[in-house]
PANU-376106 format. One record per residue (C-alpha): residue number from 1; residue in three letters; x, y, z. Coordinates in Angstrom, 1 decimal, decimal comma, always signed. Layout:
BEGIN
SITE;NUM;ALA;X;Y;Z
...
This chain:
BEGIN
SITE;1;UNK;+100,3;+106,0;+135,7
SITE;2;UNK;+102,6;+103,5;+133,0
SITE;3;UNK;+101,3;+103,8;+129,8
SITE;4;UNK;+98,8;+100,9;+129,3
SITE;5;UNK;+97,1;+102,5;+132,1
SITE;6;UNK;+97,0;+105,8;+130,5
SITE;7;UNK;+95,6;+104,2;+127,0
SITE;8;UNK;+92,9;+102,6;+128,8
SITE;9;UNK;+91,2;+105,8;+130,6
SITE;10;UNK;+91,8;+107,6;+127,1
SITE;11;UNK;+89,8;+104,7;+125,4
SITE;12;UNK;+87,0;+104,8;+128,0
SITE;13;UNK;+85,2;+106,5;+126,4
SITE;14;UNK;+86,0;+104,3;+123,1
SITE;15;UNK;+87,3;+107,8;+121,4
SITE;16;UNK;+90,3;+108,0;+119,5
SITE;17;UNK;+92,8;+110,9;+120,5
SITE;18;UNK;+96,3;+112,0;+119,4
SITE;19;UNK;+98,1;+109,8;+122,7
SITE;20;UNK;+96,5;+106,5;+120,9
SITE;21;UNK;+97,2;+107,5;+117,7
SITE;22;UNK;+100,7;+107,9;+119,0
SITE;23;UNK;+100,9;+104,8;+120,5
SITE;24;UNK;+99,8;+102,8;+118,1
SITE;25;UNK;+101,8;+104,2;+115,5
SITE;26;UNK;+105,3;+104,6;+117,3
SITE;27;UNK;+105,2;+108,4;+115,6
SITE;28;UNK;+105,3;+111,2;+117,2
SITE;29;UNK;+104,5;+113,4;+114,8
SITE;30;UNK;+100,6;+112,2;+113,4
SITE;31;UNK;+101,3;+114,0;+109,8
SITE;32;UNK;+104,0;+111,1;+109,6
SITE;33;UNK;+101,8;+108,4;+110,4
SITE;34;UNK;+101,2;+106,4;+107,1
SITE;35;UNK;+99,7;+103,6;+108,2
SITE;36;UNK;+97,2;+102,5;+111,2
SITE;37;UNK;+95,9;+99,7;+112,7
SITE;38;UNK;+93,0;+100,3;+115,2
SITE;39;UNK;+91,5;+96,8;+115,0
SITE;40;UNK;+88,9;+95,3;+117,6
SITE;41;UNK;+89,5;+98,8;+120,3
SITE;42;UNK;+85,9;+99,3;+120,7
SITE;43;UNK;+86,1;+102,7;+119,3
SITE;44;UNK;+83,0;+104,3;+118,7
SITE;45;UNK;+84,1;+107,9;+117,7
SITE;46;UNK;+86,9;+108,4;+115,5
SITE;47;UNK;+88,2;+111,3;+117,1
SITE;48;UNK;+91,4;+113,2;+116,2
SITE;49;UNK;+91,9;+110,6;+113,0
SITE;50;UNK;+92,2;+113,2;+110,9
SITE;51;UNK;+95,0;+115,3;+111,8
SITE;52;UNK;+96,6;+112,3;+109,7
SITE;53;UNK;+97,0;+114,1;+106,7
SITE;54;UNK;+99,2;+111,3;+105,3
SITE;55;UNK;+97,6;+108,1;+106,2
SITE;56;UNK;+97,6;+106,0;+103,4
SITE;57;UNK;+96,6;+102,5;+105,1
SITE;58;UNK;+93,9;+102,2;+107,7
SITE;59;UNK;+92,0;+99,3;+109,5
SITE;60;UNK;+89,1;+100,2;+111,9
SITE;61;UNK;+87,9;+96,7;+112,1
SITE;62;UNK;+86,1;+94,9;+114,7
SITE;63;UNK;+84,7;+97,8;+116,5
SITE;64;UNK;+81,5;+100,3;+117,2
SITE;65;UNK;+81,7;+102,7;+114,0
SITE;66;UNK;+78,9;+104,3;+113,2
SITE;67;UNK;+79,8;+107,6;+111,7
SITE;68;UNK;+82,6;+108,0;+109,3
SITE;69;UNK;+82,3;+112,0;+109,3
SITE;70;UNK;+85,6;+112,7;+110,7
SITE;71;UNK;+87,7;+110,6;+107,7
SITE;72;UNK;+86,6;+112,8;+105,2
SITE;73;UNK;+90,4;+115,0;+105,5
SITE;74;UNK;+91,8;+111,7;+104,5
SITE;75;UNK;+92,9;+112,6;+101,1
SITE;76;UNK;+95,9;+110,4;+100,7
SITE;77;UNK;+94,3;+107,4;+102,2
SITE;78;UNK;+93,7;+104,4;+99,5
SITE;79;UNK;+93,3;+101,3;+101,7
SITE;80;UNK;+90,5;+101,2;+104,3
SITE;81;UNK;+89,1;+98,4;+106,2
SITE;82;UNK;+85,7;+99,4;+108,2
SITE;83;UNK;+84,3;+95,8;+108,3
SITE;84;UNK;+82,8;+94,7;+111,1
SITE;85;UNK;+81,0;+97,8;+112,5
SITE;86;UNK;+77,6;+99,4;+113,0
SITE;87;UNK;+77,6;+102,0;+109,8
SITE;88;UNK;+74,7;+102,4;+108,2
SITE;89;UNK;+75,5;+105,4;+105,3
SITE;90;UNK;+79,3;+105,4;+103,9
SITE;91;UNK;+78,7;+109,1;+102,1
SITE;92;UNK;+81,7;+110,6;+103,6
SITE;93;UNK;+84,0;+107,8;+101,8
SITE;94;UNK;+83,1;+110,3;+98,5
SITE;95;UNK;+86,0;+112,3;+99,7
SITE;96;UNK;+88,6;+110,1;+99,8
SITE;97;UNK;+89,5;+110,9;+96,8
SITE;98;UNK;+92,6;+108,4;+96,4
SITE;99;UNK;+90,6;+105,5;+97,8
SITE;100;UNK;+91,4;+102,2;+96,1
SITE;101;UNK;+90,3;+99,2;+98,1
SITE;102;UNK;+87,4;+99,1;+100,7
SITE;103;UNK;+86,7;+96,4;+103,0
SITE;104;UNK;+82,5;+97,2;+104,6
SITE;105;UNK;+81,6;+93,8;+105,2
SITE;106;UNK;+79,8;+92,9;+108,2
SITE;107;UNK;+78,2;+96,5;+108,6
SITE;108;UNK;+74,1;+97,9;+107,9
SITE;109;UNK;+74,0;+98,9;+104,3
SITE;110;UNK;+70,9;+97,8;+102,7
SITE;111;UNK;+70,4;+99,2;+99,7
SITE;112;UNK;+72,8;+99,3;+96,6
SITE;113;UNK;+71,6;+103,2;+96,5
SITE;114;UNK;+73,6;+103,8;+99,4
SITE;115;UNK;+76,7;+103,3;+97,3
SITE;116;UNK;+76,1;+105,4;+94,7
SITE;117;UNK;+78,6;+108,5;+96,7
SITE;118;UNK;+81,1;+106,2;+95,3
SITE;119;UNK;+80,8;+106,4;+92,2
SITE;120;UNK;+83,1;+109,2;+91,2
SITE;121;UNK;+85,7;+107,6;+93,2
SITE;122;UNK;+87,9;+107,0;+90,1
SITE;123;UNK;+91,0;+105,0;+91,4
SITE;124;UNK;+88,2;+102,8;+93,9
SITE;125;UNK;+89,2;+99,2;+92,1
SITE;126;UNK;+88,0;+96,6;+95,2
SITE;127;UNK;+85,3;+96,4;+97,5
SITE;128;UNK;+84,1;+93,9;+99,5
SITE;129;UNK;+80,8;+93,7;+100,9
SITE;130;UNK;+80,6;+90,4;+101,8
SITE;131;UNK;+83,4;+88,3;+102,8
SITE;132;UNK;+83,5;+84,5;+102,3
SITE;133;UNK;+86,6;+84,3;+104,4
SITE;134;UNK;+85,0;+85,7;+107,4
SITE;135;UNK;+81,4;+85,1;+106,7
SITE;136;UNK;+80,9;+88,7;+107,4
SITE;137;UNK;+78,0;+90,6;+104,7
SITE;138;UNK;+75,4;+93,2;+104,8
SITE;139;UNK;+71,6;+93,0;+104,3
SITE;140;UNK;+71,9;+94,6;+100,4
SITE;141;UNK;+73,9;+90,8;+100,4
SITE;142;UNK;+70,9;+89,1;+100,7
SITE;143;UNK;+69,6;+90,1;+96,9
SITE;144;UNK;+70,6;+87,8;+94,6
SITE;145;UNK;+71,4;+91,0;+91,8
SITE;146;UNK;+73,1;+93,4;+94,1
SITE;147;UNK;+76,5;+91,9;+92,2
SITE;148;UNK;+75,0;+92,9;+88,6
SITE;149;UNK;+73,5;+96,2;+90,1
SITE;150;UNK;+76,7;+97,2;+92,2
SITE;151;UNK;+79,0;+96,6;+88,6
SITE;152;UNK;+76,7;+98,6;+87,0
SITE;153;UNK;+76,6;+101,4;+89,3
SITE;154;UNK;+80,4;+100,9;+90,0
SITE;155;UNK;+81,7;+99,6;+86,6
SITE;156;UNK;+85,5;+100,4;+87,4
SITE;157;UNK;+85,7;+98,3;+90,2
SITE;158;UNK;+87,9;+95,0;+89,4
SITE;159;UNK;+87,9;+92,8;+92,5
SITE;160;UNK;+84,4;+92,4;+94,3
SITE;161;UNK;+83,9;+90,3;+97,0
SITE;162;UNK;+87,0;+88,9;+96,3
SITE;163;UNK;+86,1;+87,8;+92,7
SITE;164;UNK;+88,0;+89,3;+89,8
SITE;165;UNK;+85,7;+91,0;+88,3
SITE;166;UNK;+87,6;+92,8;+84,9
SITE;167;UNK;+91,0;+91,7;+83,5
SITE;168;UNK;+92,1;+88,6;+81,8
SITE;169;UNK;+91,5;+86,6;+84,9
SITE;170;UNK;+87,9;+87,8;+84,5
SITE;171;UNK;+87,8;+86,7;+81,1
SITE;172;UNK;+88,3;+83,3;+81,6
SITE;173;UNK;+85,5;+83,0;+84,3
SITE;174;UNK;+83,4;+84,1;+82,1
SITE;175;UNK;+84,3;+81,8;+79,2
SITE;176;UNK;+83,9;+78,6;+81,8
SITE;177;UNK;+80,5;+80,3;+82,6
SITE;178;UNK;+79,1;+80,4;+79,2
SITE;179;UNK;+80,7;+76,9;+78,1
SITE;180;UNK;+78,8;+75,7;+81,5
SITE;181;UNK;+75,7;+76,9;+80,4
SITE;182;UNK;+76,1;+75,3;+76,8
SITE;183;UNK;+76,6;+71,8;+78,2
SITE;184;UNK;+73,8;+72,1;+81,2
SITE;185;UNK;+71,3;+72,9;+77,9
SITE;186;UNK;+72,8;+70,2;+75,5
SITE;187;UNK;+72,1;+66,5;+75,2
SITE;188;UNK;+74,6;+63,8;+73,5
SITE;189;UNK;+73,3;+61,5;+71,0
SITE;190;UNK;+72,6;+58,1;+72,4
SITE;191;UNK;+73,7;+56,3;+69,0
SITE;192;UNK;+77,2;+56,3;+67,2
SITE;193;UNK;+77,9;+54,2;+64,2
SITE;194;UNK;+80,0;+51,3;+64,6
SITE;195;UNK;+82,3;+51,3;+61,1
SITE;196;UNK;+83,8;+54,6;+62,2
SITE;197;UNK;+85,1;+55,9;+64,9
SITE;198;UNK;+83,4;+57,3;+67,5
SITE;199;UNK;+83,2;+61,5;+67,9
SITE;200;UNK;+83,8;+62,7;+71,7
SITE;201;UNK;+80,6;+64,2;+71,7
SITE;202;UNK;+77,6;+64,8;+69,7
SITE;203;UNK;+77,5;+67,4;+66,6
SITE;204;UNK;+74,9;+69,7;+68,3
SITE;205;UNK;+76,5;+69,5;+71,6
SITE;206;UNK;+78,2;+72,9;+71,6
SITE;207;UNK;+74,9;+74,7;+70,2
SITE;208;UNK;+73,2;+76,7;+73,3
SITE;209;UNK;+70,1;+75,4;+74,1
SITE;210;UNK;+68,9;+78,2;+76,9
SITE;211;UNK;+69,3;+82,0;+76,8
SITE;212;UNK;+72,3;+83,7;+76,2
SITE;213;UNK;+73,0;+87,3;+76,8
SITE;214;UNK;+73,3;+88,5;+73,3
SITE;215;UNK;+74,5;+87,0;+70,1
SITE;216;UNK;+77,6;+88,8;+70,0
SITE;217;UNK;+78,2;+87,1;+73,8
SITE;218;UNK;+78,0;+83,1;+72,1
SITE;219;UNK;+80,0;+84,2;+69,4
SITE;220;UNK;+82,5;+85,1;+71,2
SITE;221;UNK;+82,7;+82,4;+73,7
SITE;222;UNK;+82,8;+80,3;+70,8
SITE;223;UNK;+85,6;+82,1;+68,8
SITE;224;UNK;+87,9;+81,9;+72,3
SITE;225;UNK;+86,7;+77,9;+72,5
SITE;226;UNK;+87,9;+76,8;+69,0
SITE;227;UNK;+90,9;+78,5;+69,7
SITE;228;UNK;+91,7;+77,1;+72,7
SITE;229;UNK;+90,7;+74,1;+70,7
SITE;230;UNK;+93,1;+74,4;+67,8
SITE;231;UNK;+96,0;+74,9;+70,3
SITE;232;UNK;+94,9;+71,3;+72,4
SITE;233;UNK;+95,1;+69,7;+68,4
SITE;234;UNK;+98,3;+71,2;+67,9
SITE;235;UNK;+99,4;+70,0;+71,3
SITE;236;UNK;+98,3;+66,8;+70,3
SITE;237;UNK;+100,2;+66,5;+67,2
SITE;238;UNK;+103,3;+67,8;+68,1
SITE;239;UNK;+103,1;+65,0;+71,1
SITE;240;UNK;+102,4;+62,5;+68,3
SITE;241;UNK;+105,3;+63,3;+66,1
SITE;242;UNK;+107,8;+63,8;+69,1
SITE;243;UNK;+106,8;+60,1;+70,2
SITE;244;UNK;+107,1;+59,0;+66,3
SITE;245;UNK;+110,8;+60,7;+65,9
SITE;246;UNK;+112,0;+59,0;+69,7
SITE;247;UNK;+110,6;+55,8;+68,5
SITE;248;UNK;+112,9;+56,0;+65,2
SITE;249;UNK;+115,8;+57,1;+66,6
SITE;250;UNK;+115,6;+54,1;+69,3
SITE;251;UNK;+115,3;+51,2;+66,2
């Protein structure tokens, strides 16, 4: 029996065991397997995976996961990608203690509750429940707060879903946000005098006419607009007297 044939009655019964563990890594020796990929295998049970004591990278996607019990010796591991399965309750994630990004789109979790064994997970930075790449989700997806209620159960995480969620990237999102909402509730004035020149926009048109979250929030947003303000001015003038100096020097 050649070896494909050999990992094909071993995977019959869609478990993983120490000869596909080999295989796929090329080690022979599973404490010096550091990084797996057991994608689309149709394993149901995960078997022997935890004799890899030093796995550090794992992807179980595409396949019939349910029950995530036997990952728990995983200390060491701090990328995991379960998407695509059947699981229902990630609690046993809570002891992967170095866990940084986790990918459980496209699995059963309905309820923001059931990620709450997560939350002392202190290096956890990125999770994905729904993926817009792969259109893959979960049914807690389908409330239109489970973004506000994950961050506020999860508040270290910085990518979710693929969106930046802390850091200065985050920042400006949220600046473009709030100036959105400004101009959506704002209205230009529909009469300008003639004998001087015309402003760009109306003098209330920066005032918020809709809700804001706090005061402290639209002060803010304000102080990083006229700043980023100030710098197009002095932009503008430095252009202004480059182009007066060239046009000197050509007469």
């Amino acid at each position: 029996m050649n070896q494909d044939s050999r990992e094909k009655t071993e995977l019959s019964g869609t478990r993983i065991t120490k000869q596909i563990l080999k295989t796929r890594s090329g080690e022979f020796d599973l404490e010096s397997i550091h990084s797996l990929i057991l994608r689309e295998m149709d394993i149901d049970h995960l078997g022997c995976i935890g004799d890899c004591t030093y796995l550090e990278r794992l992807d179980l996607s595409r396949n019939d996961l349910a029950n995530l019990r036997p990952l728990t010796p995983l200390k060491q591991l701090s990328c995991l990608n379960i998407s695509a399965n059947r699981i229902t309750n990630i609690d046993p994630l809570k002891e992967l203690v170095n866990l940084q990004t986790l990918n459980v789109s496209g699995n059963l979790i309905s309820s923001v509750d059931s990620l709450q064994c997560l939350a002392d997970l202190d290096s956890l930075s990125s999770l994905t429940l729904s993926d817009p790449l792969t259109g893959l989700n979960n049914p807690v997806c389908h409330s239109a707060s489970y973004k506000s209620n994950v961050m506020s159960m999860l508040p270290r995480l910085k990518v979710m879903d693929g969106e930046r969620m802390l850091g200065n990237g985050r920042e400006l999102i949220e600046l473009c946000q709030k100036l959105d909402a400004m101009l959506e509730g704002s209205q230009e004035s529909t009469t300008t005098r003639m004998d001087q020149p015309s402003p760009w926009v109306s003098k209330d048109f920066w005032e918020i006419k809709g809700a804001v979250d706090s005061d402290q929030d639209r002060w803010s947003a304000e102080q990083q607009f006229q700043d980023i303000l100030k710098s197009c001015k002095d932009l503008e003038f430095d252009a202004s007297r480059s182009l007066t100096e060239s046009a000197g020097e050509k007469t």
